[in-house]
N, C-alpha and C positions, 0 to 999 in steps of 0.2 A: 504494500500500500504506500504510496507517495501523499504525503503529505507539506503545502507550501507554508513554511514559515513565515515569512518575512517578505511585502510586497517591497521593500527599497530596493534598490540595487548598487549591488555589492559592488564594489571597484575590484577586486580580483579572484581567481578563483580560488578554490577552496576545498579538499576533501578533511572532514573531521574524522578523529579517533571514533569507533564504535563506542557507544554505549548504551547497556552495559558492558566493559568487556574481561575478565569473560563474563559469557553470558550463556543462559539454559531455559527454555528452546529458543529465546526470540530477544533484538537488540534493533538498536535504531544507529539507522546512519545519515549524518548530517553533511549536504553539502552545498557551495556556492559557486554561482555563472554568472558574471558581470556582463555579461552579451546571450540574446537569445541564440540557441543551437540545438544540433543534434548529440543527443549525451547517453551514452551509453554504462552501465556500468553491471561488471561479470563479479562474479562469484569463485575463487580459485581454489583446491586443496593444495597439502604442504608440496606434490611433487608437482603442480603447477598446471592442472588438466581442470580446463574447466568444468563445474559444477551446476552453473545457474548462470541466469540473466535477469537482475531484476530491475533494469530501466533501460531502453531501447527506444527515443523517441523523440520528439521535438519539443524544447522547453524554452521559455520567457525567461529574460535576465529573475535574476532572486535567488531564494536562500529555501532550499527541498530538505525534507527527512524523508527515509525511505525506512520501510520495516522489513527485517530478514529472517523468517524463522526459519529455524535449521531442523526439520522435522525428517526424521528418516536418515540426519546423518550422525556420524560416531565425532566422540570428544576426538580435538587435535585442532590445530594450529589452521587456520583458513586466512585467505586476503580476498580483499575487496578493491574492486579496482576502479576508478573513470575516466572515460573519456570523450573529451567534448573540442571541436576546433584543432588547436594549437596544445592543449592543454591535455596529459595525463597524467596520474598519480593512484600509487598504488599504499594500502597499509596494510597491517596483518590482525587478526581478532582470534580468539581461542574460546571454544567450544567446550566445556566441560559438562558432561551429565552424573 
């Protein structure tokens, strides 16, 4: 679920730390686009194969949270990644049940 924080727009982009992290089954991710685009962002395990896709789509400048519940996967180490324009950035979150 995408969720739009903040109608301002942001002067640069932005991927935030998950939280909770870690987290058990479900965390939110916070991020910013100072320009409207197509923004994509995947879902990685530790040896780097993607898992999910949970934003693929055209977005207005501002400030998203997005929800990731991890239903059906095993604890361990995951990253999140975006990317929009010019603009990629990856972090990593951990999964503990």
């Amino acid at each position: 679920m995408l969720t739009i924080l903040h109608r301002h727009y942001p002067t640069a982009y932005s991927l935030e730390q998950n939280y909770p992290n870690p987290f058990n089954p479900s965390t939110k991710i916070n991020f910013s686009i100072p320009e409207s685009g197509f923004v994509t962002m995947k879902i990685y395990n530790s040896i780097g194969e993607e898992i999910g896709t949970l934003l693929n789509e055209d977005k207005s400048a501002g400030t998203y949270e997005v929800d990731f519940v991890a239903e059906g996967l095993t604890s361990g180490i995951y990253f999140y990644s975006i990317t929009t324009g010019n603009f990629t950035q990856t972090k990593k979150m951990i999964l503990l049940k």
